[in-house]
C-alpha positions as CSV (number, residue, x, y, z in Angstrom):
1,X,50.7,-17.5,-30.6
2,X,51.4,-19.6,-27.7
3,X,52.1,-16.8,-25.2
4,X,49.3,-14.9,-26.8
5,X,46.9,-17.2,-25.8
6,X,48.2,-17.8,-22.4
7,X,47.9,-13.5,-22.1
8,X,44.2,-13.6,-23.0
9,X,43.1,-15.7,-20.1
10,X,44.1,-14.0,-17.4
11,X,42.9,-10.7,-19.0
12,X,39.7,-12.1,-19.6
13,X,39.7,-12.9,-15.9
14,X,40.9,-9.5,-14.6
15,X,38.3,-8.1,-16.8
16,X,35.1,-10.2,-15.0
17,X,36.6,-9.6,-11.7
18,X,36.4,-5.5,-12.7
19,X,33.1,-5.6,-13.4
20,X,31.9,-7.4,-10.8
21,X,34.0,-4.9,-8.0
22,X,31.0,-2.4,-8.4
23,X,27.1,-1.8,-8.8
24,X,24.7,0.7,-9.5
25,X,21.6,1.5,-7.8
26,X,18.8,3.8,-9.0
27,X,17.3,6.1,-6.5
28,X,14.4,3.7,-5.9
29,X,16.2,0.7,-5.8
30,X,18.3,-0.6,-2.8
31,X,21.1,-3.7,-3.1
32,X,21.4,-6.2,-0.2
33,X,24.6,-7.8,-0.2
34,X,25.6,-11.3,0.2
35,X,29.2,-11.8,1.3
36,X,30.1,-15.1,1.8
37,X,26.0,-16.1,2.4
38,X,25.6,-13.3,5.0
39,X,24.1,-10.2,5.0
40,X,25.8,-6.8,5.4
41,X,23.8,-3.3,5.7
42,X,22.3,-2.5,2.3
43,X,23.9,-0.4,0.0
44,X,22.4,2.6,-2.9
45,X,21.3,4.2,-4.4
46,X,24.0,5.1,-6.9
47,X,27.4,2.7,-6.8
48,X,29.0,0.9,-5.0
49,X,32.2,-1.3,-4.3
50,X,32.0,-5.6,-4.2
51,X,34.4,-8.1,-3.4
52,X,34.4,-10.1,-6.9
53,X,33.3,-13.4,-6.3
54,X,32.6,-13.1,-2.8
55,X,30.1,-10.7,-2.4
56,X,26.3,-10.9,-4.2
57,X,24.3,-8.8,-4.6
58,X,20.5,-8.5,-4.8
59,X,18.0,-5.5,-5.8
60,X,14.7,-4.4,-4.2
61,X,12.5,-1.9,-5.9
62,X,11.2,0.4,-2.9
63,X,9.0,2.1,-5.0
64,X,4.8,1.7,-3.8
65,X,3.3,-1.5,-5.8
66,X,-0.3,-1.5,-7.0
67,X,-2.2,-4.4,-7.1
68,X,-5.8,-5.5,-8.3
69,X,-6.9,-8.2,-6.7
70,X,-8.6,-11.4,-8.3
71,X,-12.4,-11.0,-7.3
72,X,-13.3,-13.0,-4.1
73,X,-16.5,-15.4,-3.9
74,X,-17.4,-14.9,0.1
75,X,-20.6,-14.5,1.9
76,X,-21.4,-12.0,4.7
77,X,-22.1,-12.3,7.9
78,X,-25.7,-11.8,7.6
79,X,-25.6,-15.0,5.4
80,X,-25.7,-13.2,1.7
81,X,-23.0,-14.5,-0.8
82,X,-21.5,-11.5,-2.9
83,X,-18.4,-10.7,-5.0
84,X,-16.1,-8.3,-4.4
85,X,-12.5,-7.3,-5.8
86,X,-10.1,-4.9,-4.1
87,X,-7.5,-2.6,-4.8
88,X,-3.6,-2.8,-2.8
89,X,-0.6,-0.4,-3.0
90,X,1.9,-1.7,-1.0
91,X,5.7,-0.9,-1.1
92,X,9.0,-2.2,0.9
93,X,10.1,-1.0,3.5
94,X,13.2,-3.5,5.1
95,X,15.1,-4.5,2.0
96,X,16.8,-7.1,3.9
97,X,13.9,-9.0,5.8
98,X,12.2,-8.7,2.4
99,X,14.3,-11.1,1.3
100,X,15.5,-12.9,4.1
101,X,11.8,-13.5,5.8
102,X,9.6,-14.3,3.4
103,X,10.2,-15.9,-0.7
104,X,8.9,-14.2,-3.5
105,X,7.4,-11.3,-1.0
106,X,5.0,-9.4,-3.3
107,X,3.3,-12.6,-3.9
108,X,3.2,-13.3,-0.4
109,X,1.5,-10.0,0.4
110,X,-1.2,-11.1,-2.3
111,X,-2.1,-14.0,-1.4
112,X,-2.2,-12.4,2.6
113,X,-4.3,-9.4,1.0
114,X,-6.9,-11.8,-0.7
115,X,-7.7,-13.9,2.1
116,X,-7.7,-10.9,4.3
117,X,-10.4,-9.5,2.0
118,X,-12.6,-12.8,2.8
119,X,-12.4,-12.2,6.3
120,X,-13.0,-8.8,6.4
121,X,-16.4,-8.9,4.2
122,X,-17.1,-12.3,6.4
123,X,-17.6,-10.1,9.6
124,X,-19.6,-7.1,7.8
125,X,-23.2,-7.4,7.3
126,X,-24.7,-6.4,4.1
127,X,-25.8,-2.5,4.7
128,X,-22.1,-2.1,6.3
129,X,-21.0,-3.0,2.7
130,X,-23.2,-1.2,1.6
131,X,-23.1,2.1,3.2
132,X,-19.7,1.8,5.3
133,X,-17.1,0.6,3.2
134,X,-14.3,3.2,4.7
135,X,-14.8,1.0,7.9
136,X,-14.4,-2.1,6.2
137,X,-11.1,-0.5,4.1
138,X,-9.9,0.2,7.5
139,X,-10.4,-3.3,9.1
140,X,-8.8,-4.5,6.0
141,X,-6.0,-2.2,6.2
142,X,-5.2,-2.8,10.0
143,X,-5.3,-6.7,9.2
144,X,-3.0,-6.9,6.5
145,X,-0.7,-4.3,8.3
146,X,-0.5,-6.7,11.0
147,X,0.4,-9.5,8.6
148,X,3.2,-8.6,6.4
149,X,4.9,-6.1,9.0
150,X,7.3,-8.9,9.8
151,X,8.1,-9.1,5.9
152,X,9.4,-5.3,6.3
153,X,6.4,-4.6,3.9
154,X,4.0,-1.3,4.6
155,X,0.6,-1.3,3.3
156,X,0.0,2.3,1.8
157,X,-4.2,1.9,1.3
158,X,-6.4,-0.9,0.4
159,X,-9.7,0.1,-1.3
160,X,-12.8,-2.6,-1.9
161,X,-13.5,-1.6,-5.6
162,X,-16.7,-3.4,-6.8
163,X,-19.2,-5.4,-5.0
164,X,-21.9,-7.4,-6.8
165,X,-24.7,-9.1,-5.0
166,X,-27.3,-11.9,-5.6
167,X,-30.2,-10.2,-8.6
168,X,-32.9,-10.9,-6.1
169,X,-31.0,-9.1,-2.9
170,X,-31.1,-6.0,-5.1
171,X,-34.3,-6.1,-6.1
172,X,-34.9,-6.2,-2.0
173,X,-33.0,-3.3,-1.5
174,X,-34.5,-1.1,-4.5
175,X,-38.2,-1.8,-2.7
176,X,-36.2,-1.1,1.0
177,X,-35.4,2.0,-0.5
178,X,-38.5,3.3,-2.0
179,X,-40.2,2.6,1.0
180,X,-37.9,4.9,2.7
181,X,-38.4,7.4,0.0
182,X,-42.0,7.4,0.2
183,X,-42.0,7.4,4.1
184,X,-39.9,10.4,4.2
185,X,-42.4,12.4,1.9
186,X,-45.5,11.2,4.2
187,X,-43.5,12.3,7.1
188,X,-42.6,16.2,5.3
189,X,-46.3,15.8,4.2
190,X,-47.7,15.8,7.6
191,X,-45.8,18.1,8.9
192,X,-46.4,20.9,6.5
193,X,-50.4,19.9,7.5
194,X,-49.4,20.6,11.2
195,X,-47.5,23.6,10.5
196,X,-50.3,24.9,7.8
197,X,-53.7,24.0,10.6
198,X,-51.0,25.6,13.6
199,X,-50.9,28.8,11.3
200,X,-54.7,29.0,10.7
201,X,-55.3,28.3,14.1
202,X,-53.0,31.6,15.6
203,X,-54.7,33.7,12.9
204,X,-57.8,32.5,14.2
205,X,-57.6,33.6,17.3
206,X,-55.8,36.7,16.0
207,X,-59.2,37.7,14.2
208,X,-61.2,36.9,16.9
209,X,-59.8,39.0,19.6
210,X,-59.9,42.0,16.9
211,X,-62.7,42.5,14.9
212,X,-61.1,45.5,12.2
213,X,-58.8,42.2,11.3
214,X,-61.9,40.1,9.9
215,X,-63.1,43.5,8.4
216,X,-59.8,44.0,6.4
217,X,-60.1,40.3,5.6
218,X,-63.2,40.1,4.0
219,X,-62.2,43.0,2.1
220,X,-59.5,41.5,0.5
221,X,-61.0,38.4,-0.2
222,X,-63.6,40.6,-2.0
223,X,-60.9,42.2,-4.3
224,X,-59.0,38.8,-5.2
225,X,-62.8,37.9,-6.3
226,X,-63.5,40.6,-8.2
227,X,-60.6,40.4,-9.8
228,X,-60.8,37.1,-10.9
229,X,-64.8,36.7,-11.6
230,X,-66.1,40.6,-13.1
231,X,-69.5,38.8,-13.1
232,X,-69.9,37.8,-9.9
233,X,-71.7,40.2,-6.9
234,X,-70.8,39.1,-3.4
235,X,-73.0,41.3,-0.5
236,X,-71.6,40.8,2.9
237,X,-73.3,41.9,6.1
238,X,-71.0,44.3,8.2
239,X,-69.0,43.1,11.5
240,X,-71.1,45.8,13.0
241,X,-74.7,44.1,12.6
242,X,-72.9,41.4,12.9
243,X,-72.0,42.1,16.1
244,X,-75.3,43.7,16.5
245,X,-77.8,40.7,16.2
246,X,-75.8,38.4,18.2
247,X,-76.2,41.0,21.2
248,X,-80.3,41.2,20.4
249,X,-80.3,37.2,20.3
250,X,-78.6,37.0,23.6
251,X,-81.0,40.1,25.2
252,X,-84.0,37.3,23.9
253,X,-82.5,33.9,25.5
């Protein structure tokens, strides 16, 4: 019993050391290794050989992160204080500075991407927010970029996901835009006017240079009547006498 004992310690030993000579790696997942404290070139996906009890080993997930961020209290550059919350995907990209540069890195690249957020909606006016918010999404983008590159951590797209403003700022902006609205239909208003006296004014002039016109004219106007009133008997002079009188009151003058 003696000697079996003194077997099973060293087999139990032999047995740790064999499973710690090797890892596994999924596709997405890359191992830096440790050996001796220092870093050697990562290894996966699938396995791969250790030194047991010299080497460690430790896992990043490459695979693109999404985030919601907490919603940010802020106020814009024109002064007006709003709330907005945003939307990150973000992945790694340098397993080793990932965990060599920076601790806990997808924290890290939360808290840079909410206080990016501030800044960003801290040098946009109101409409911009309003009306631009790809411009905005790209400032942010470019910003954070800039900020966790040295982490080896790539921002795939931020997007600004809801935006609420003061109750009496909207009620601004309904009456801004329903002065717009009306604006635009005075404006199509009096141009159909223009383009409806510009019209009566060419066929003006059309009838007057040809008399047969005003003829054919009066004509129809006498068959949409009749149509419409069977009672009622319109007499109208000819263009000839027409024509006719005006020459006798010019022979008089």
């Amino acid at each position: 019993m003696a000697m079996l004992g003194f077997l099973v310690i060293p087999l139990i030993f032999l047995l740790v050391a064999a499973l710690k000579t090797f890892g596994i790696n999924q596709e997405y997942e890359r191992a830096v290794v440790f050996r001796l404290g220092r870093v050697i070139d990562p290894k996966g996906p699938g396995w791969y050989w250790l030194i047991p009890f010299i080497d460690r080993a430790m896992r990043v997930d490459t695979r693109t992160v999404t985030i919601a961020l907490d919603t940010q209290e802020t106020v814009t550059r024109d002064g007006v204080a709003v709330r907005v919350n945003a939307v990150l995907w973000f992945r790694a990209t340098n397993p080793v500075r990932v965990l060599t540069v920076v601790e806990e890195w997808q924290r890290a690249v939360l808290q840079a991407a909410e206080t990016g957020l501030r800044d960003s909606i801290g040098q946009s006016d109101l409409d911009q927010l309003l009306k631009d918010r790809t411009a905005i999404n790209l400032r942010l983008m470019g910003m954070l970029t800039n900020a966790v590159e040295q982490w080896g951590v790539a921002i795939d797209a931020v997007e600004i996901k809801d935006l609420d403003i003061p109750e009496n700022m909207q009620r601004a902006i309904g009456r801004e835009a329903e002065a717009i609205r009306e604006k635009r239909a005075r404006i199509i208003k009096a141009e159909g006017e223009q383009e409806a006296a510009q019209k009566l004014a060419d066929a003006a002039r059309t009838i007057a240079t040809s008399p047969g016109a005003l003829e054919l004219r009066r004509l129809q106007t006498l068959s949409e009547i009749g149509a419409e009133h069977n009672s009622t008997v319109i007499a109208m002079l000819p263009v000839e006498l027409l024509e006719a009188a005006k020459a006798l009151t010019g022979r008089r003058d």
